[in-house]
N, CA, C and O of each residue as an XYZ file, in Angstrom:
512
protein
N       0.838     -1.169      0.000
C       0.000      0.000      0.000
C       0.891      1.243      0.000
O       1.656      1.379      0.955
N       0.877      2.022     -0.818
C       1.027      3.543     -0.635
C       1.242      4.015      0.472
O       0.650      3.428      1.378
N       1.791      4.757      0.729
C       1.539      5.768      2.311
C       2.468      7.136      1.797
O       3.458      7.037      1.072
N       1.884      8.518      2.377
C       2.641      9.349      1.984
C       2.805      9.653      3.792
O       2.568      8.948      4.772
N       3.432     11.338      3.588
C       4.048     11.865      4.766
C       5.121     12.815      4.765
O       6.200     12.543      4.239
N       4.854     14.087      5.412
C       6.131     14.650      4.752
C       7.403     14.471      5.629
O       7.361     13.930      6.734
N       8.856     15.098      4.905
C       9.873     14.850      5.189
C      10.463     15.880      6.105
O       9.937     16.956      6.389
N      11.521     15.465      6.499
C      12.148     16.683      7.872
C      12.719     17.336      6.623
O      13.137     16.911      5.546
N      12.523     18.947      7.377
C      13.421     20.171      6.304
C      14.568     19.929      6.949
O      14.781     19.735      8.146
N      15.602     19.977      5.616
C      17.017     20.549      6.335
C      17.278     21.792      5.593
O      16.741     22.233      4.577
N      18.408     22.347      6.475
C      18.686     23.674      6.514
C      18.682     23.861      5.140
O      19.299     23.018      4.488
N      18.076     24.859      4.480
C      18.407     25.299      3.282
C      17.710     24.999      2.107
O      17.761     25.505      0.986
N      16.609     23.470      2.881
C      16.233     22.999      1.719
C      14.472     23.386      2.173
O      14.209     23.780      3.309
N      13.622     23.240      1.334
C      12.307     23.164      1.439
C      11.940     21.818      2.327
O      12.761     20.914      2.485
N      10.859     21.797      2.782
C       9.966     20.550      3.189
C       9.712     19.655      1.988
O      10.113     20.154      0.936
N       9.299     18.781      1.908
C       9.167     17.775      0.773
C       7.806     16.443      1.238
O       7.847     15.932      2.357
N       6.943     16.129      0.441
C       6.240     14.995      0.425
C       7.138     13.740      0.190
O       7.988     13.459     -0.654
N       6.650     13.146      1.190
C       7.517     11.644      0.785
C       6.421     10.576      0.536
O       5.517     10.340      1.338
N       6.556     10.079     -0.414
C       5.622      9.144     -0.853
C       6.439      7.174     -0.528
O       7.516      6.896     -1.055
N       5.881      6.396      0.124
C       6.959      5.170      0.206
C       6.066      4.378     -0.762
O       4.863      4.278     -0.526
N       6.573      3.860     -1.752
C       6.165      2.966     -2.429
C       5.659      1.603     -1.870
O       6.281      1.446     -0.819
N       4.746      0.435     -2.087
C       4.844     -0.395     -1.955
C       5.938     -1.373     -1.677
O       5.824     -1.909     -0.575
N       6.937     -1.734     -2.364
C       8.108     -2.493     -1.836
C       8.586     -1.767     -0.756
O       8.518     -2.511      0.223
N       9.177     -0.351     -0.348
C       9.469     -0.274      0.917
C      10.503      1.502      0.360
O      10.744      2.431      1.131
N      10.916      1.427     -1.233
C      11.233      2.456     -1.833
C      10.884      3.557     -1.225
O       9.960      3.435     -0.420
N      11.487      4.933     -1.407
C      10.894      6.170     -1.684
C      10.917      6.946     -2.285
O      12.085      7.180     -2.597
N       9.994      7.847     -2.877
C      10.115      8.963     -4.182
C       9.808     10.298     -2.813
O       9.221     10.404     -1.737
N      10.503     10.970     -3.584
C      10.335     12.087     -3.655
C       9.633     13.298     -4.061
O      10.275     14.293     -3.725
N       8.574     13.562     -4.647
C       7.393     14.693     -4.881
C       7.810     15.783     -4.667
O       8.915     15.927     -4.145
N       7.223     16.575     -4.929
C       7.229     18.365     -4.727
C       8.833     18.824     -4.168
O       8.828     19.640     -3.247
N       9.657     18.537     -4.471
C      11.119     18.763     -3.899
C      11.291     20.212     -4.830
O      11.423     20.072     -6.046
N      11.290     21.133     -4.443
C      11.202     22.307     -5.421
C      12.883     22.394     -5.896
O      13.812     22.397     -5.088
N      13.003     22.449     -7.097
C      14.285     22.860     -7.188
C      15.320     24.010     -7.119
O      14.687     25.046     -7.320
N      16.353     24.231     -6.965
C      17.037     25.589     -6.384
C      16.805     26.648     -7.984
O      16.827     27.878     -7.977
N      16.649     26.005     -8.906
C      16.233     27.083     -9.632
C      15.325     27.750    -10.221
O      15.405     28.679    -11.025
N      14.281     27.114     -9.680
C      12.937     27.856     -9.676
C      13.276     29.157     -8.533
O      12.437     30.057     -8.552
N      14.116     29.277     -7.819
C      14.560     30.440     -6.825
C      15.442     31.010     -7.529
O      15.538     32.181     -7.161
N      16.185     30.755     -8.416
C      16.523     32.194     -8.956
C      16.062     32.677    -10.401
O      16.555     33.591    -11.063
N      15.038     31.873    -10.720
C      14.012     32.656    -11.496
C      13.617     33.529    -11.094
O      13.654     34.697    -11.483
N      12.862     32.718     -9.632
C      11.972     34.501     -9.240
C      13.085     35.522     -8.800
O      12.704     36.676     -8.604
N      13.972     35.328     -8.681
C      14.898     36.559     -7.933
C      15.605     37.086     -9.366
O      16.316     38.069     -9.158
N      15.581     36.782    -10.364
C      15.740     37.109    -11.735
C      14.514     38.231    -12.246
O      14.634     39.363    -12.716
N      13.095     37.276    -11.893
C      12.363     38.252    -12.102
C      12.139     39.261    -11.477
O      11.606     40.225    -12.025
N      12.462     39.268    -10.309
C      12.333     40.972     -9.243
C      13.194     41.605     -9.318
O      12.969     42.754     -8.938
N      14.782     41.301     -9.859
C      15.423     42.415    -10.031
C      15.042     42.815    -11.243
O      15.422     43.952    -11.522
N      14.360     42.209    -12.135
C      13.798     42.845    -13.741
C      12.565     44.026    -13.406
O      12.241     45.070    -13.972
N      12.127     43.396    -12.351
C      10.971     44.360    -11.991
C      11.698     46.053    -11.075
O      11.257     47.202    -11.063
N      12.785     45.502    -10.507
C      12.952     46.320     -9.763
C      13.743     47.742    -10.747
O      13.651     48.960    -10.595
N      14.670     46.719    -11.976
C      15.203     48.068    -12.858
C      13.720     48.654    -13.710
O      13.513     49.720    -14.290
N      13.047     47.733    -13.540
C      11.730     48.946    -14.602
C      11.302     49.805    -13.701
O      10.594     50.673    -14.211
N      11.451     49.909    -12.557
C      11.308     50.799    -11.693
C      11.758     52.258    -12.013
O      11.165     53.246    -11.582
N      13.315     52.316    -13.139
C      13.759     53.728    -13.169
C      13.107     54.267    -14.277
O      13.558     55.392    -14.493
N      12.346     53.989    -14.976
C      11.554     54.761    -15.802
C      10.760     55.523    -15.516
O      10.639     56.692    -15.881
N       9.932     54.703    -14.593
C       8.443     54.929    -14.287
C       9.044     56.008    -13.438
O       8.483     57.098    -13.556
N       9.909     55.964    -12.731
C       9.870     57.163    -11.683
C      10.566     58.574    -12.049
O      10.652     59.520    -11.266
N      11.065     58.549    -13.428
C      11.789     59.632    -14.309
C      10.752     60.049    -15.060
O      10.923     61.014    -15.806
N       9.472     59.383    -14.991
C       8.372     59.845    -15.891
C       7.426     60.471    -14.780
O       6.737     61.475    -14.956
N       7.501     59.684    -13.540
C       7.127     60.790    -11.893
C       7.344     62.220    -12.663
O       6.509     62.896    -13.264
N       8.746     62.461    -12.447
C       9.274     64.090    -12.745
C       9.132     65.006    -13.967
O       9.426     66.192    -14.117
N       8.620     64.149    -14.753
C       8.046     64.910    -16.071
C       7.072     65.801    -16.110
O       6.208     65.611    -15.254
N       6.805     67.304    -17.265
C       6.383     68.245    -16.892
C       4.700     67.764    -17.292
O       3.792     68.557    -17.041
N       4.417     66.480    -17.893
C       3.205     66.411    -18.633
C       2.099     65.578    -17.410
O       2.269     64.412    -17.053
N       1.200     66.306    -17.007
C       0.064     65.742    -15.720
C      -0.265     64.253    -16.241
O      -0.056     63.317    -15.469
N      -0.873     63.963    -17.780
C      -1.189     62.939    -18.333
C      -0.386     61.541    -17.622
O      -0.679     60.512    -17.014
N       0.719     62.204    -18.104
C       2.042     60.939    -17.920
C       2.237     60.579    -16.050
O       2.200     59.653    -15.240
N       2.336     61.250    -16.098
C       2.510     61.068    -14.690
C       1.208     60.688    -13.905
O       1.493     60.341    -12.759
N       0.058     60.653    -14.133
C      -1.180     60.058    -14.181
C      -0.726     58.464    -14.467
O      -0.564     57.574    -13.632
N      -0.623     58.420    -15.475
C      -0.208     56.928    -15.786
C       0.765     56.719    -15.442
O       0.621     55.504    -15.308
N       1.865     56.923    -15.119
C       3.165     56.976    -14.173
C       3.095     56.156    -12.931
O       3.828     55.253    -12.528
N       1.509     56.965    -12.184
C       1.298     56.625    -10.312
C       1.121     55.180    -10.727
O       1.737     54.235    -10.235
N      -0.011     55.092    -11.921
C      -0.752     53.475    -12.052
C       0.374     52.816    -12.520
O       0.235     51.608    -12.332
N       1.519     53.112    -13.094
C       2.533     51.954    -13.265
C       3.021     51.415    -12.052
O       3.134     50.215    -11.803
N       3.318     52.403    -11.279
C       4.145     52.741    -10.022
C       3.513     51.096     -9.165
O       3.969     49.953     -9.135
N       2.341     51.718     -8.599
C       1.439     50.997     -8.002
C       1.678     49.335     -9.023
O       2.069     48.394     -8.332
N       1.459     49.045    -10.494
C       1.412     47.747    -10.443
C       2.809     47.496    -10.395
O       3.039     46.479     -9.741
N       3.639     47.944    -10.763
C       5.284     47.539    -10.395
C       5.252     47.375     -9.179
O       5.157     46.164     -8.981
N       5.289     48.154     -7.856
C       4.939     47.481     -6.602
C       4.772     46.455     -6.164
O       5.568     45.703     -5.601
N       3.087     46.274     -6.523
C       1.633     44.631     -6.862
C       2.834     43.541     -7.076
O       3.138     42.592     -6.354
N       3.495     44.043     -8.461
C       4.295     42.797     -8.926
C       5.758     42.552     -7.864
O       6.168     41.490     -7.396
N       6.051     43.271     -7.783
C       7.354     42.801     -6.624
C       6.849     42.321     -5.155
O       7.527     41.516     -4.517
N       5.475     42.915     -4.576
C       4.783     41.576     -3.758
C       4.791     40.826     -4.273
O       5.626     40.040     -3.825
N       4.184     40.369     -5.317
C       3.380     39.575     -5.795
C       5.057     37.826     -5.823
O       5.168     36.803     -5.146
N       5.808     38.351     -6.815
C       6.901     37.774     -6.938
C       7.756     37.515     -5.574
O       8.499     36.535     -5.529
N       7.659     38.309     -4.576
C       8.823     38.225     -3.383
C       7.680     37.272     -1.920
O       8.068     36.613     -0.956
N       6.507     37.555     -2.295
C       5.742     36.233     -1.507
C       6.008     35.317     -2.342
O       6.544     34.441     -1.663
N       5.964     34.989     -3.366
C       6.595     33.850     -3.879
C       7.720     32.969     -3.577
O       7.882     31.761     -3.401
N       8.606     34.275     -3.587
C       9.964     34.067     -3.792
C      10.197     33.297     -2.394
O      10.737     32.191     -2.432
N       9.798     33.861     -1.143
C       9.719     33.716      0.579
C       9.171     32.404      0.682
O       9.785     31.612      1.395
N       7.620     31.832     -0.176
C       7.075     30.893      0.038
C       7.741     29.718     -0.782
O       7.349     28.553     -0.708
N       8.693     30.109     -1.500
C       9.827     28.848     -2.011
C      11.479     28.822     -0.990
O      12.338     28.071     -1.451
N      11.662     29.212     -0.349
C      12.842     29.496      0.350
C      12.365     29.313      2.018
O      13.092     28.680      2.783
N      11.339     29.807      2.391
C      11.283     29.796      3.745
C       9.784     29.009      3.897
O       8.802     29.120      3.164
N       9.941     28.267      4.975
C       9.043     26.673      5.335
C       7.403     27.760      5.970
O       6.186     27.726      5.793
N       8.307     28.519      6.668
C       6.892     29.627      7.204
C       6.063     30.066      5.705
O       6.619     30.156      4.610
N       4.694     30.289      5.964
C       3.705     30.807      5.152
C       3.518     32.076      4.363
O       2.510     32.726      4.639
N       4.310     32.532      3.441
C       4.226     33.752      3.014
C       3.345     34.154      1.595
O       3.576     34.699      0.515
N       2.357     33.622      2.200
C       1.077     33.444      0.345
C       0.724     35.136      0.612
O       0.688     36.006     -0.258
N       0.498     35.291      1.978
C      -0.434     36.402      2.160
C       0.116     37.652      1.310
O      -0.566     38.611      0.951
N       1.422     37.462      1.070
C       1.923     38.633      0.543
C       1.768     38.702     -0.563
O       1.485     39.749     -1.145
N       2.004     36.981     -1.401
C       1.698     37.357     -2.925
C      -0.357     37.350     -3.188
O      -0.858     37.602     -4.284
N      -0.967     37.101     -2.266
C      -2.035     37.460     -2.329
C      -2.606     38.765     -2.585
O      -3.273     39.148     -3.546
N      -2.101     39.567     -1.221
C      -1.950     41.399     -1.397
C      -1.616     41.782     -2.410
O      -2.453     42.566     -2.855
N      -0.415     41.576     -3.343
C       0.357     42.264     -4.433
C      -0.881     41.765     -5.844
O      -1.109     42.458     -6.835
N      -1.680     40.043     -5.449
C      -2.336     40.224     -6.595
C      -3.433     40.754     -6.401
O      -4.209     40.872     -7.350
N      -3.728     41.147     -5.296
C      -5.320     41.766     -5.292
C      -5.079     43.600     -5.590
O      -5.983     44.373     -5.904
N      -3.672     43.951     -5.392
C      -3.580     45.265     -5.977
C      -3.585     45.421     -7.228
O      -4.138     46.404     -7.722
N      -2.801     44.221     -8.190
C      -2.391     44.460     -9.162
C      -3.727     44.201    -10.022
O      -3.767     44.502    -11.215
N      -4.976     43.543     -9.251
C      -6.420     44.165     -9.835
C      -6.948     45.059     -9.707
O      -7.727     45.589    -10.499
N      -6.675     45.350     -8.838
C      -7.275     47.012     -8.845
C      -6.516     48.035     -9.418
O      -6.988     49.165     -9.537
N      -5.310     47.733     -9.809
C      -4.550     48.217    -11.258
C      -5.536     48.413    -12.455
O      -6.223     49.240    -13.055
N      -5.209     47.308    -12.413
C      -5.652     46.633    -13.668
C      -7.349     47.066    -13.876
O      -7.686     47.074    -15.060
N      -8.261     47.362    -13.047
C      -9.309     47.609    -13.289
C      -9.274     49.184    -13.287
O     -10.088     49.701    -14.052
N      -8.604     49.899    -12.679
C      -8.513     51.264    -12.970
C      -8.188     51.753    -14.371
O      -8.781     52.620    -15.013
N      -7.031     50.962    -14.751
C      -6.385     51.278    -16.159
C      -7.888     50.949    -17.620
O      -8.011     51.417    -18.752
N      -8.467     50.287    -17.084
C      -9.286     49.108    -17.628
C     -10.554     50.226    -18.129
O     -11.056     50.423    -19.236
N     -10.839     50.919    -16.611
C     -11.745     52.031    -16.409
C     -11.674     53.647    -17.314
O     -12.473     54.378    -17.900
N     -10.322     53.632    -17.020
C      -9.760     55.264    -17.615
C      -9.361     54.784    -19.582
O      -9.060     55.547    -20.501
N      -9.499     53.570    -19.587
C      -9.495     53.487    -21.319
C     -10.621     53.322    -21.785
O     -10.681     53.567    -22.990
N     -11.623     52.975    -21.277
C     -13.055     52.497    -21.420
C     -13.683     53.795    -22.672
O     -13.944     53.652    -23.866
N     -13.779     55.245    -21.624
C     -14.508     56.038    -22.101
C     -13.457     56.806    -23.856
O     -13.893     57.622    -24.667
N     -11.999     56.072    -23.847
C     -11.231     56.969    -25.025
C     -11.866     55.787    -25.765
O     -12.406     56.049    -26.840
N     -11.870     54.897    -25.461
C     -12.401     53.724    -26.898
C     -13.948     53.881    -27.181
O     -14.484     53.309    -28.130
N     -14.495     54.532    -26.470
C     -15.942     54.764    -26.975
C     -16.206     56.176    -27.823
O     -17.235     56.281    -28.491
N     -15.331     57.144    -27.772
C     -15.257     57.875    -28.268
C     -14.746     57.876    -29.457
O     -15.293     58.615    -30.276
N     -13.621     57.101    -29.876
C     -13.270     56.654    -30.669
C     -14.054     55.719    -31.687
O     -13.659     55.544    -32.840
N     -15.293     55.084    -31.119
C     -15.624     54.182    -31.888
C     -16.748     54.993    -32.512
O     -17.089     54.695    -33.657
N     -17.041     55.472    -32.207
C     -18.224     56.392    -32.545
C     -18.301     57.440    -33.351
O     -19.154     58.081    -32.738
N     -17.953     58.287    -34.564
C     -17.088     59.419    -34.692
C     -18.592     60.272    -34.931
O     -18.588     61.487    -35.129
């Protein structure tokens, strides 16, 4: 018979499902590998250099831009929660969803603002 159960963490490594096979074997399951961790830490420093745009477009003389500037601002943010609860919930055994939860529930309300403020130029547009 089957039996699962998980495994002792050691330092450094994630927790792991241990599955024992019938003969007496064991596999291994969900063993996350070390480079799915520096993906995400690949992707947050990508997020973190798009950061110098958006904030050189902060200081620009045009209200428009900088309107759309704050809403980048804000989902660049969303996304570096979003990625660094990730990043925490692959590296550290403690629970860190809540964070990439927060970053995605901002990065909807991004996303529905942006969603909102294009709504009324495409109706105008469609209409002449």
């Amino acid at each position: 018979m089957w039996t699962a159960g998980i495994g002792e963490r050691s330092p450094g490594l994630p927790a792991c499902l241990i599955i024992v096979a019938p003969s007496g074997g064991t596999v291994r399951a969900v063993d996350i590998p070390d480079w799915y961790v520096w993906i995400a830490l690949g992707l947050a420093v990508l997020q973190a250099l798009g950061l110098v745009p958006i904030v050189r477009r902060l200081h620009g003389p045009d209200p428009a831009l900088r309107s759309q500037a704050r809403l980048e601002l804000l989902e660049t943010a969303a996304t570096l929660l979003l990625i660094s609860g990730l990043f925490l919930g692959l590296t550290d055994a403690a629970t860190w969803f809540w964070l990439a939860a927060t970053g995605f529930a901002i990065m909807t309300c991004v996303y529905a603002v942006k969603g909102v403020r294009r709504l009324p130029a495409r109706r105008l547009t469609a209409y002449p």
